[in-house]
N, C-alpha and C positions, 0 to 999 in steps of 0.2 A: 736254800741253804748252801748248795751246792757250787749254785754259783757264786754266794760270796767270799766263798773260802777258796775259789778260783785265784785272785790275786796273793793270796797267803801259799797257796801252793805255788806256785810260779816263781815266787821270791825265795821259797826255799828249796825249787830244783837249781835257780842258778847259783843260790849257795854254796851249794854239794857239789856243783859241777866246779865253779871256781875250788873251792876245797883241794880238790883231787889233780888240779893245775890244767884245767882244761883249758884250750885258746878262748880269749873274749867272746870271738864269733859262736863257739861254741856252748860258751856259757849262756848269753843270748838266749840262744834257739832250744838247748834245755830248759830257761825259763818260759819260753812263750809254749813250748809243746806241752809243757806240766799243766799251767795254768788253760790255755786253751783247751787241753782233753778231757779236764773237770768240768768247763763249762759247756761243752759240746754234749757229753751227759747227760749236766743237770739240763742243758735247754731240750734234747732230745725227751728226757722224760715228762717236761714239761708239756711240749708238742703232743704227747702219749696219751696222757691224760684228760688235756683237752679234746682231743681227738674221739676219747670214748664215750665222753658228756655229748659231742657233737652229736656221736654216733646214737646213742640214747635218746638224742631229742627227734633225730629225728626218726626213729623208730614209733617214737612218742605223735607224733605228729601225725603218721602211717596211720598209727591205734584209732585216729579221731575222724580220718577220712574212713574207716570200717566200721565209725561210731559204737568204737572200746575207748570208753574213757578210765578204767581202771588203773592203767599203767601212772605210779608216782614214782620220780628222781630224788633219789636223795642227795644231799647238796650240804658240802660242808665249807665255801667258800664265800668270800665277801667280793669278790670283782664285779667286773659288766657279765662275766659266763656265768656265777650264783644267781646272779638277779635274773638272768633270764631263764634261766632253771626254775627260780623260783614263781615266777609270773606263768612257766608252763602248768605248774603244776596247781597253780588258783584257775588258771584256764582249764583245765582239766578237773578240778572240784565243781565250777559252776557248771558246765555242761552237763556232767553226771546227774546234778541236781535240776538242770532243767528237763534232760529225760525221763527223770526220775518222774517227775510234775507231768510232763507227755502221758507218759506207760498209765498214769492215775487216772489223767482225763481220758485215755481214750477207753478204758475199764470203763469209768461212766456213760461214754456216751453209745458204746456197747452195751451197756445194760439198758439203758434207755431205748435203743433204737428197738432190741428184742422186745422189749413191753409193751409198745405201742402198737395199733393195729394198721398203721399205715404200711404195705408191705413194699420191702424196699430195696433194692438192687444194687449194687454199684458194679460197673462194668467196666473191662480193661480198652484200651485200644485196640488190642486183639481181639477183640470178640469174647474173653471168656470171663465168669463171673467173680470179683474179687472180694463183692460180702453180699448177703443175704440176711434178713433180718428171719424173727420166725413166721410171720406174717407172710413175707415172700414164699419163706419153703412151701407151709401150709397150701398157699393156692395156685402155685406153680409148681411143684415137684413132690404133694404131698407128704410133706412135711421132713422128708429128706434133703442133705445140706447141698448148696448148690454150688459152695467155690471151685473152681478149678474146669467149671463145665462151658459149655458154651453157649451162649446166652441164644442163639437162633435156635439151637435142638432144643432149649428146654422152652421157648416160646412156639414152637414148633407143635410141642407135646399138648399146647393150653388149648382152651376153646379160640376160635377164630379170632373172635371178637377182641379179645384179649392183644393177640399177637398184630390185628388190625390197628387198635388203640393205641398199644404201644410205640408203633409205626407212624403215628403223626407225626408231623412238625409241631403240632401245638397242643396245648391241654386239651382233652375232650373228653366228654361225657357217653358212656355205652353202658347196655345191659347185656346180659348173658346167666346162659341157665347153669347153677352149683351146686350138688347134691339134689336135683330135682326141684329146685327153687331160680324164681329170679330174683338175680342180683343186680341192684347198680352200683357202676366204681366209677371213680375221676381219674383217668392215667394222664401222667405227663412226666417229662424227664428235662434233665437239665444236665449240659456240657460243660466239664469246666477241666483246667490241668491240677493231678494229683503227684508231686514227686517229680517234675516236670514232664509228663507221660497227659497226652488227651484221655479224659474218662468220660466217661455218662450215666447219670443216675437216675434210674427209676423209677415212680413213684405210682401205687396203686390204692387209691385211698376208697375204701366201700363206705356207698353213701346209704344204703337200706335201710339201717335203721335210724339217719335223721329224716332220711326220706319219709319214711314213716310219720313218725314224730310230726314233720311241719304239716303231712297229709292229716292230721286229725285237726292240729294246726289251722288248716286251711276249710276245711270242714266247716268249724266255727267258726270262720269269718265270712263261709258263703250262706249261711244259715244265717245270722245277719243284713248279709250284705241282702238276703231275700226276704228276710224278714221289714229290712227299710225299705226296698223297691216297693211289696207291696202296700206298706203305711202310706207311702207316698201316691200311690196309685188310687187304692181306695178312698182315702180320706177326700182328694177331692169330687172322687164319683157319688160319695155321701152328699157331699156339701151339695153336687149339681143336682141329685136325686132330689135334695129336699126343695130346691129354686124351681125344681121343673114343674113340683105341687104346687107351689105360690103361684106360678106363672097360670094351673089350669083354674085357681081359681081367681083369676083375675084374663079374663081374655082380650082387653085390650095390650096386653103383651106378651099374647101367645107366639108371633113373629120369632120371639127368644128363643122359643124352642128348639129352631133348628140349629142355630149355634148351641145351646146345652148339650142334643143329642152330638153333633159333630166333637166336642170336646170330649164328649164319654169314649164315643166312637175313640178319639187316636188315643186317649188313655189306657183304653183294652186294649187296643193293638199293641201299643208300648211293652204292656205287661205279656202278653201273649207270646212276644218277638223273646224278652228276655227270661222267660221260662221255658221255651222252646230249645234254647241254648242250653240250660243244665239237665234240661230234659235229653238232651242229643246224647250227650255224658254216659245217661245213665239205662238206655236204653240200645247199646250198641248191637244192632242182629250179628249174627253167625253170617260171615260170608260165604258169598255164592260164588266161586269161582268159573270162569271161561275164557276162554281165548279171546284174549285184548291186542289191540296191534298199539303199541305207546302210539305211534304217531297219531295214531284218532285219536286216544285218550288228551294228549295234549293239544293237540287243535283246539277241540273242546274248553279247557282249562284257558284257550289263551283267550278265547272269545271273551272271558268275563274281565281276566284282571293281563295283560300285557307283558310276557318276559319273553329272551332270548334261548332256542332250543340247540345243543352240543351235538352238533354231527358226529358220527354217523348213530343213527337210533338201533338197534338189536331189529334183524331182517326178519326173527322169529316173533309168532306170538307171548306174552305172559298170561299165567294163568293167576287170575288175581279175578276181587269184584270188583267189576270197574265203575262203579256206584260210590264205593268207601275209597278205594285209591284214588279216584276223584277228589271225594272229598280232602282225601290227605294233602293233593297237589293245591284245592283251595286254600288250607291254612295255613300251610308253609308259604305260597307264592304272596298272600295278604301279611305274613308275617313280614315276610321281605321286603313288599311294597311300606310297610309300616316304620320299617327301619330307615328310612328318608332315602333307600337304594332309587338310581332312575329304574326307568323298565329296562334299557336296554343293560344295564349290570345287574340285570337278576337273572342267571343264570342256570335252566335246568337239564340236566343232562341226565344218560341212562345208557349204561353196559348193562352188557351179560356178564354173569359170574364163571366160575369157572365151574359150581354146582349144577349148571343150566339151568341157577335164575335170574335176578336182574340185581342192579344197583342201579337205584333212583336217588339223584343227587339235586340240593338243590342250594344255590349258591348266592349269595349280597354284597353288596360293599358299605352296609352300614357299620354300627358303631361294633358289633360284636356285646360280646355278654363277659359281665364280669365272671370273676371264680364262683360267689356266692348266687348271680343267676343262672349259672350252668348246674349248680347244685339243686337249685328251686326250679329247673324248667317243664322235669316233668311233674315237676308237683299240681294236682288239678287248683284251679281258682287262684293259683299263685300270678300276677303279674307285673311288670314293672312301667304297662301303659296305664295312665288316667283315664280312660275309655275302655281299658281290654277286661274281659273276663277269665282270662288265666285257662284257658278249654282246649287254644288250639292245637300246643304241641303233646299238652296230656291227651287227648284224643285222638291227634295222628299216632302217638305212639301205642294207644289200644290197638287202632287197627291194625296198625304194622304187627303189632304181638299174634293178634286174632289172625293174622295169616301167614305165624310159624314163623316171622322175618323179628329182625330186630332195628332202631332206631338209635340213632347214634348222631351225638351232636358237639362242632367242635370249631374252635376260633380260627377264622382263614386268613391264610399270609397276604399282607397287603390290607388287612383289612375285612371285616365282614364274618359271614356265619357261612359256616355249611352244616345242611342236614344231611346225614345218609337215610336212605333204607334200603334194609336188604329183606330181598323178598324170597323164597323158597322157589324153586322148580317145582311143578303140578308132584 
């Protein structure tokens, strides 16, 4: 307004001024200072004004990089400076409303993550812990909250086994003792950036009571599987029993004989070899321990089935049976050979502990095991060969148990499996 009544003002300072007999030039320049100092005003307030809507937005703007969307302009114009007023402040509606929708999901998927019994970690780049489900608390820091801690002191605090697992490169399978009980869990984590920040997530999933479950699971299917072996065996040493009687009374083809007896002959051995097997199972003695020197033990082991041994061997004895730890290097190194590994990438190797016992390691470059066979591997009779009877890593892992040690099994980089065992000092 101000400035339109700039030229009405000007026209009537040099009126007043001619009026009063002023010189032309004079009159002039009263015209122009009238009108100019009106408009130099209105423009300065103009400037003022916009200046503090500038100033507002970008305070406004401030608010959204501290993710405050609270802050609204109120706006009583129609130019380019309303309209951008007005578009901040739909900017500012929809954000709200999308955090709003954040703050909702991340409620759920905190309630969720607490409910579940998979115990679960997330970890900062710095080392310290930035969520913890109840699961995690419960079997890591008894049931106290873990944010703000350091994720090495509180795996520091856990059974070994734990803080070993956790320490893979890859998923693996361990057990360890919890309230006087064995447990098995599946640990694995996973790298990813959170807020642009490297994180790592945790993951402790207890497999016991499916373990369980498919062990009864498996039960029936070996009860079965033993119940057809022998239909199969019997039925035709029936069928031979009844040919051998026709044959005596007919002695011009007595001759047969010796083929009937030789076909009963490998049908019992058949059956004897494959109940010899679940028999092994279920008859495990109490070891004997003594002073074994690995390098005999494994000579021994390589005479049958052929793999490569990790220098240097522990210069001490182990006190182990070395009858059942035999046996265990049997079914791991046939487990190995079975995974299509040559002999020379089968791999067994043996530290000392830092306890003064050992870690017997034995390593492939087969196909490795999926999540769902890592889950099922020590299940007994569980297997995923056409030919196996599911015995051999449930039985190394009796023995390893039966001598205080634990079994631990997990996917190797590159390719392949490894097993551990850890064995106890005398």
């Amino acid at each position: 307004m101000a400035a339109l009544l700039a030229p009405a003002v000007g026209t009537a300072a040099a009126a007043t001024a001619g009026a009063l007999g002023w010189q032309p030039g004079l009159v002039l320049a009263a015209g122009l200072g009238g009108g100019g100092a009106l408009a130099a005003i209105a423009i300065a307030g103009a400037i003022g004004r916009m200046r503090r809507i500038l100033t507002a937005l970008e305070d406004g703007v401030r608010s959204f990089r501290d993710a405050d969307y609270s802050l609204r302009l109120a706006v009583d114009r129609r130019d380019e400076l309303g309209d951008l007023v007005r578009i901040y402040n739909d900017l500012g509606d929809a954000l709200r409303a999308q955090r709003r929708d954040i703050v909702q999901r991340e409620l759920l998927l905190d309630t969720l993550l607490h409910g579940v019994p998979l115990a679960t970690v997330l970890v900062s780049a710095g080392g310290r812990v930035v969520f913890s489900n109840r699961a995690a608390r419960q079997l890591l820091h008894g049931g106290r909250r873990l944010e703000g801690q350091r994720f090495a002191e509180v795996v520091g605090q856990a059974p070994v086994e734990v803080g070993q697992a956790l320490a893979a490169e890859r998923d693996a399978l361990f057990t360890t003792v919890l309230q006087g009980r064995d447990e098995t869990f599946k640990a694995g984590r996973r790298t990813f950036e959170l807020g642009g920040q490297a994180h790592t997530l945790y993951l402790l999933e207890r497999l016991t009571p499916e373990l369980r479950r498919r062990e009864v699971e498996a039960w029936r299917n070996a009860v079965r599987v033993v119940n057809h072996e022998l239909n199969n065996s019997v039925a035709p040493i029936r069928s031979l029993a009844h040919s051998a009687r026709r044959v005596l009374d007919r002695p011009e083809h007595r001759h047969r004989l010796e083929e009937i007896l030789e076909t009963v002959e490998e049908r019992v051995d058949h059956l004897a070899g494959f109940l010899e097997g679940y028999a092994a199972f279920a008859r495990l003695p109490v070891p004997r321990k003594q002073p074994v020197m690995w390098g005999d033990l494994l000579d021994r082991v390589r005479r049958l089935s052929p793999f490569a041994i990790e220098a240097p061997l522990p210069d001490g004895p182990a006190h182990i049976d070395p009858g059942l730890v035999e046996q265990v290097l049997i079914n791991l190194v046939k487990n190995a050979s079975e995974s299509g590994s040559a002999p020379e990438a089968i791999v067994v190797s043996v530290r000392a502990a830092a306890d003064g016992g050992s870690v017997l390691r034995v390593m492939d470059r087969g196909p490795g095991m999926t999540d769902d066979e890592l889950r099922r591997a020590l299940v007994p009779f569980y297997t995923s060969k056409p030919q196996g009877t599911g015995l051999g890593l449930p039985l190394s892992n009796e023995i390893v148990e039966a001598h205080g040690g634990r079994l631990q099994i997990e996917n190797r980089d590159g390719g392949g499996l490894v097993v551990t065992c850890k064995l106890p000092a005398a």
